[in-house]
Residue frames as qw, qx, qy, qz and C-alpha x, y, z in Angstrom:
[[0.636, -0.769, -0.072, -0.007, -6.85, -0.98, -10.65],
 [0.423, 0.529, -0.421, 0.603, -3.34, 0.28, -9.74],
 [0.762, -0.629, -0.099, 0.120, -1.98, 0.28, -5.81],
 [0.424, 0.686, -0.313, 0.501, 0.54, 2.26, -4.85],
 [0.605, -0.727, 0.040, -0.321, 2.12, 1.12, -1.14],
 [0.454, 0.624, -0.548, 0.324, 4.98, 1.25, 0.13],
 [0.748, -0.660, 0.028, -0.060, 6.21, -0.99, 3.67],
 [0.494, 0.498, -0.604, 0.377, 9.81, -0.40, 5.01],
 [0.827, -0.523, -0.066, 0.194, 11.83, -1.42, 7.77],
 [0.531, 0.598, -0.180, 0.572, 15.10, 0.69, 8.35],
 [0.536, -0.481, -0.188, 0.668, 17.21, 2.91, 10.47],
 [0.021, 0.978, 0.199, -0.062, 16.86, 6.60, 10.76],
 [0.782, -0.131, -0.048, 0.608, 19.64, 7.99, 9.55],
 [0.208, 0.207, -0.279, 0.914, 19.25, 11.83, 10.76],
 [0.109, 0.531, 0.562, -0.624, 16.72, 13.54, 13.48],
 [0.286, 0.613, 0.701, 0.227, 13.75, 14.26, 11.76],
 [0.296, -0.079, -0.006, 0.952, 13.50, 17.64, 10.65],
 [0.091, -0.619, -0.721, 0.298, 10.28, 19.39, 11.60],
 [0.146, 0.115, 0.073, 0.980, 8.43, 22.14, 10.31],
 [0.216, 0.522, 0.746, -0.353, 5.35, 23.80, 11.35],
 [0.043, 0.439, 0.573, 0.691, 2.86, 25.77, 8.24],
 [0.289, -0.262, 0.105, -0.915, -0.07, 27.77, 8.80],
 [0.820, -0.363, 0.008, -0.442, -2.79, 26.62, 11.36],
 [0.381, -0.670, 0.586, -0.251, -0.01, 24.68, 12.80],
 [0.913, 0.240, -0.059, -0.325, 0.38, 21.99, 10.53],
 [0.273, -0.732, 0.584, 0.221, 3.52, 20.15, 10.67],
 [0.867, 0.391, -0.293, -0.096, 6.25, 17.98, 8.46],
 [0.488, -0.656, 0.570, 0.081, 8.45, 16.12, 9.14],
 [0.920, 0.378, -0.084, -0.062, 10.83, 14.57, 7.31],
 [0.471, -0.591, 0.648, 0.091, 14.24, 12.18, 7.68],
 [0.514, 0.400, -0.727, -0.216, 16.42, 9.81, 5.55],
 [0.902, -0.132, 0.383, -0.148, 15.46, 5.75, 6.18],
 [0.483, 0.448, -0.698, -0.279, 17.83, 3.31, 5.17],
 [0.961, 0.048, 0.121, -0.245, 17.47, -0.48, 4.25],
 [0.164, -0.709, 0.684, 0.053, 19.51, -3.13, 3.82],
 [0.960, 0.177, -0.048, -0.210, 19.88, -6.37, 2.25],
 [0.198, -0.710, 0.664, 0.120, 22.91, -8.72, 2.33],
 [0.974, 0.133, 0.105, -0.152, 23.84, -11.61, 0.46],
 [0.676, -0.446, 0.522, 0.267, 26.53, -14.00, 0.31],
 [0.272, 0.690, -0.459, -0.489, 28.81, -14.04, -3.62],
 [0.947, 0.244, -0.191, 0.088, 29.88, -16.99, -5.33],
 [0.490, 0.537, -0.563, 0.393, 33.26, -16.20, -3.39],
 [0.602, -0.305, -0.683, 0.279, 31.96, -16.16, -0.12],
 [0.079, 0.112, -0.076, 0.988, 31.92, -12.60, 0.28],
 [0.036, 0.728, 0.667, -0.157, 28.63, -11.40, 2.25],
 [0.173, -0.122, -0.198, 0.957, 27.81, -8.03, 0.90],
 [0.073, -0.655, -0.553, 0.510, 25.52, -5.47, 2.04],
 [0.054, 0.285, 0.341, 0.894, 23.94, -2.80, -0.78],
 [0.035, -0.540, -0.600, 0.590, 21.94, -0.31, 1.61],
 [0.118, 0.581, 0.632, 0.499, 18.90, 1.93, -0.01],
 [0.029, 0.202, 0.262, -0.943, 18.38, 5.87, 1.36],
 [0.059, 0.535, 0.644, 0.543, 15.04, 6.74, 1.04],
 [0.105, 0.223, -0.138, 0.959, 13.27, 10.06, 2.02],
 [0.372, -0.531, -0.761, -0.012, 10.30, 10.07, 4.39],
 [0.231, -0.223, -0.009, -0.947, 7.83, 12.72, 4.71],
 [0.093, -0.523, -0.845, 0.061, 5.17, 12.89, 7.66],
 [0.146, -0.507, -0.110, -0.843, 2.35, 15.60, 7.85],
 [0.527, -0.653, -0.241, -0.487, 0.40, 16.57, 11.13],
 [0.428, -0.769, 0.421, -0.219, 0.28, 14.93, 14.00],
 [0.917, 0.085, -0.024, 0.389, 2.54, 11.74, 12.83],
 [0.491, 0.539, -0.355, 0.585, 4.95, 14.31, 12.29],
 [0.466, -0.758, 0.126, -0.438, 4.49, 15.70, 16.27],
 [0.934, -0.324, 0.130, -0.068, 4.81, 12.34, 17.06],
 [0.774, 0.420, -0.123, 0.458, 8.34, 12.01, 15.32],
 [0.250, 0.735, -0.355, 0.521, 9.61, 14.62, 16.58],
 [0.506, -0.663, 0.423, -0.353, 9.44, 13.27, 20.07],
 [0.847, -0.242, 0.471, -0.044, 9.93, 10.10, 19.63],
 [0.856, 0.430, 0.248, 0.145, 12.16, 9.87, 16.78],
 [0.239, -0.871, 0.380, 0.201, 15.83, 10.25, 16.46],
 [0.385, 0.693, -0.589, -0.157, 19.02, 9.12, 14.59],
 [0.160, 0.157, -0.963, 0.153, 19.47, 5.21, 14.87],
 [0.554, 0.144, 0.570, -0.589, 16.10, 4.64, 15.79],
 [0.184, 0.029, 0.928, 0.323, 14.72, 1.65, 13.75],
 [0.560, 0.259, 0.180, -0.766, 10.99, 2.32, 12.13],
 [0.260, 0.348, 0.857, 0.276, 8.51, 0.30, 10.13],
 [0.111, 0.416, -0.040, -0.902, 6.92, 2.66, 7.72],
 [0.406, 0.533, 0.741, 0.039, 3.42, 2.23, 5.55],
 [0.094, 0.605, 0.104, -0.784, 2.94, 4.73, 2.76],
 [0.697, 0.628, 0.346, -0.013, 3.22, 5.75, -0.41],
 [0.477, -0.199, 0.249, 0.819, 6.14, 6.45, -2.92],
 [0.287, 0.894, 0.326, -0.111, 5.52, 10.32, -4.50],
 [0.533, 0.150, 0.285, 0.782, 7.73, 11.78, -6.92],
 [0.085, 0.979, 0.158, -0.098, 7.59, 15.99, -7.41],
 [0.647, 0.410, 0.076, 0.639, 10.05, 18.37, -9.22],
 [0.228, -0.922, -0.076, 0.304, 11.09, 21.60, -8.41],
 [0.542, 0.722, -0.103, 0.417, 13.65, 24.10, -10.24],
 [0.727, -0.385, -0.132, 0.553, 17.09, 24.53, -8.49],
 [0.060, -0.813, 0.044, 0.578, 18.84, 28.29, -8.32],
 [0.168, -0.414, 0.545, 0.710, 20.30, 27.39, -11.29],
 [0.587, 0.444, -0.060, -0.674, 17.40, 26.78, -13.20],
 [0.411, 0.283, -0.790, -0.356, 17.53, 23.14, -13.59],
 [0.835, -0.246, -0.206, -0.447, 14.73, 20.65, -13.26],
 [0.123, 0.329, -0.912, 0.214, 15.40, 18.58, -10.49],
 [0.705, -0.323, -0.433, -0.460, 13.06, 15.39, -9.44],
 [0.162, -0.433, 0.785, -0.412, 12.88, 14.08, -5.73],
 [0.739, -0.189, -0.600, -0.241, 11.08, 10.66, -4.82],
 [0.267, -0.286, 0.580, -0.715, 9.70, 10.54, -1.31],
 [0.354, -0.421, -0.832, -0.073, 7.79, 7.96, 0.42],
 [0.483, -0.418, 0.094, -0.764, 4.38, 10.18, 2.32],
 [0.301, -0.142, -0.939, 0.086, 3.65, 8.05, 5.33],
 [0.511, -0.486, -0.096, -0.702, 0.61, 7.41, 6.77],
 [0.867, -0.489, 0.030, -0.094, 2.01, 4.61, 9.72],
 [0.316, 0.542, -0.680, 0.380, 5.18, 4.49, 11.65],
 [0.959, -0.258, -0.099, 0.069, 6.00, 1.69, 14.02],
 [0.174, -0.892, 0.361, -0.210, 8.76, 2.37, 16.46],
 [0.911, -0.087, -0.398, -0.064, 11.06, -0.66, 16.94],
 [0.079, -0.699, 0.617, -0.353, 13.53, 0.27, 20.01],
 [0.370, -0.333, 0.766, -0.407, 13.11, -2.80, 22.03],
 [0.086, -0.048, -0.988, -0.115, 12.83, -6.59, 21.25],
 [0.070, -0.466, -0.873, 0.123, 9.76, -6.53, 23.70],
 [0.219, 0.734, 0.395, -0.508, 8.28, -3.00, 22.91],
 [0.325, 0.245, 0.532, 0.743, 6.90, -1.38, 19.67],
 [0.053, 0.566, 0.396, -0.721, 4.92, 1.62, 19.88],
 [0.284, 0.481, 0.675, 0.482, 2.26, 2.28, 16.36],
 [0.277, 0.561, 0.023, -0.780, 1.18, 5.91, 15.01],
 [0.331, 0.272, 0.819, 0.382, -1.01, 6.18, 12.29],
 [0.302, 0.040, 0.059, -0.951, -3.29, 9.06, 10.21],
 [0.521, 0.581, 0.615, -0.115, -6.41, 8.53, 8.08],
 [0.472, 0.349, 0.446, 0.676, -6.80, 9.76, 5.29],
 [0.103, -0.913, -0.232, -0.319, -8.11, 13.23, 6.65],
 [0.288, 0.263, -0.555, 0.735, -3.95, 13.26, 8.98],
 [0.629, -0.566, 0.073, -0.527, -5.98, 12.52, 11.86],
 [0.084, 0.726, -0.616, 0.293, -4.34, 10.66, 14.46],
 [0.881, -0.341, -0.081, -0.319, -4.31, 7.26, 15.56],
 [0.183, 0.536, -0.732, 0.379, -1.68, 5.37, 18.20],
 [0.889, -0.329, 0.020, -0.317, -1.61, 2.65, 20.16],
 [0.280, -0.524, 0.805, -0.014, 1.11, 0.44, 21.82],
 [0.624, 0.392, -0.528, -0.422, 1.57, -2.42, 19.70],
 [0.624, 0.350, -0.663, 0.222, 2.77, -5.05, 22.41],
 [0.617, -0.126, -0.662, 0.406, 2.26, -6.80, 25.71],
 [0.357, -0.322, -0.421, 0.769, 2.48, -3.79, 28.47],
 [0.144, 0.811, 0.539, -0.176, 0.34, -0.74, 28.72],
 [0.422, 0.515, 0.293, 0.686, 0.41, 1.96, 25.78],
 [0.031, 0.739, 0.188, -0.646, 0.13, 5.71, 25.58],
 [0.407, 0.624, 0.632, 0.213, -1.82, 7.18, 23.29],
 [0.018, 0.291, 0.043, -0.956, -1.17, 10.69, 21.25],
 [0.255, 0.651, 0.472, -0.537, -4.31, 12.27, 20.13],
 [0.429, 0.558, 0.281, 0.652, -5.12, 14.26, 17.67],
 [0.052, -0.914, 0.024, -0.401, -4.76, 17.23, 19.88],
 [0.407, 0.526, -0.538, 0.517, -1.03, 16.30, 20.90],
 [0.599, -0.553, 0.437, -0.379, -2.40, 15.30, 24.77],
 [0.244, 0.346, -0.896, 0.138, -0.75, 12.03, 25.91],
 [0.697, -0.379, 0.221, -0.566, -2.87, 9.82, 27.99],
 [0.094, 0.199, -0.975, -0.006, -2.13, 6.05, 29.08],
 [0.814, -0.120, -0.051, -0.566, -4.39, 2.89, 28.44],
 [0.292, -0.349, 0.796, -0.399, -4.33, 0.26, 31.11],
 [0.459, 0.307, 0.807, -0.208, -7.20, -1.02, 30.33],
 [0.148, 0.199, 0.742, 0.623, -9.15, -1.84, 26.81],
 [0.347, 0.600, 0.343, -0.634, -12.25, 0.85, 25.70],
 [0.682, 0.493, 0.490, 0.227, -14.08, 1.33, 22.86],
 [0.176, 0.930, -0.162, -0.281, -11.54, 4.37, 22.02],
 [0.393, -0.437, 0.719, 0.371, -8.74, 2.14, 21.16],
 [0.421, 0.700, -0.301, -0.493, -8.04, 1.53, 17.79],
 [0.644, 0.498, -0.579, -0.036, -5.77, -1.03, 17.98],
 [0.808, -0.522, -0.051, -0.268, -5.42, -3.77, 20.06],
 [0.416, -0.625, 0.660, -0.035, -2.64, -5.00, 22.42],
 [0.818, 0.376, -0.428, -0.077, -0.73, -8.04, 19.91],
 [0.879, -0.242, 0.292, 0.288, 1.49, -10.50, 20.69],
 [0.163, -0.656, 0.525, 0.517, 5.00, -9.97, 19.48],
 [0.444, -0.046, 0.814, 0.372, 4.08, -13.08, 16.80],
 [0.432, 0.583, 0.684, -0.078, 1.43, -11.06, 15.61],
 [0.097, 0.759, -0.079, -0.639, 2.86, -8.27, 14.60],
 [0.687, 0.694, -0.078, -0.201, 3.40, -7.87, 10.17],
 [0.593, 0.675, -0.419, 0.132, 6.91, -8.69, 9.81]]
């Protein structure tokens, strides 16, 4: 058995860059960076920060593009994929991307706001916290839930539940 899954926490660190394919498929994809800090044997705290490359497809990406933007903290669930490609000059270059398939907005202490696909980039969302959510679709409509049905996905958490 082998498991390949990747969970960050970072800062966006350019507006997500959005394309759309045939039948209107979209990507999106933006640098995430991490951080870690620790204190030397002199007393020195330093900080050694990690760029990684994050690629969504469908509507996650839709959802990025509105709601996702330079300095904007995410939690990110995926997977790390490596692919190669040949530069003009005819040299093999490799790139290592993480494909997500959940992003978690963190702007605000007391709000977090969850997207998620399946495994067919179908679309699930749901407010993650306390106060009433608003759901995107898979067919990019917005709608707000006030109250709990059996369309929700995901239920309203406490802030202590949340993963991390």
């Amino acid at each position: 058995m082998s498991i390949n899954k990747v969970i960050l926490v970072g800062y966006v660190g350019k507006d997500p860059v959005v394309r759309y394919f045939d039948k209107g498929i979209a990507k999106a994809s933006f640098p995430l960076a991490t951080s870690e800090s620790y204190t030397n044997q002199q007393g020195e705290t330093i900080t050694s920060t990690e760029w990684h490359n994050v690629v969504l497809w469908r509507s996650l990406a839709e959802v990025a593009e509105k709601t996702v933007k330079k300095g904007t903290q995410v939690y990110i669930v995926g997977k790390i994929k490596t692919r190669s490609y040949v530069d003009k000059d005819g040299v093999n270059k490799y790139i290592t991307e993480i494909l997500a398939d959940t992003m978690l907005t963190l702007e605000k202490k007391t709000s977090a706001t969850s997207y998620q696909t399946d495994s067919k980039g179908e679309d699930f969302s749901k407010n993650m916290v306390n106060e009433p959510s608003e759901t995107y679709n898979a067919e990019g409509k917005t709608q707000t839930n006030d109250s709990p049905s059996a369309d929700n996905v995901f239920p309203v958490q406490d802030e202590d539940d949340l993963p991390f």
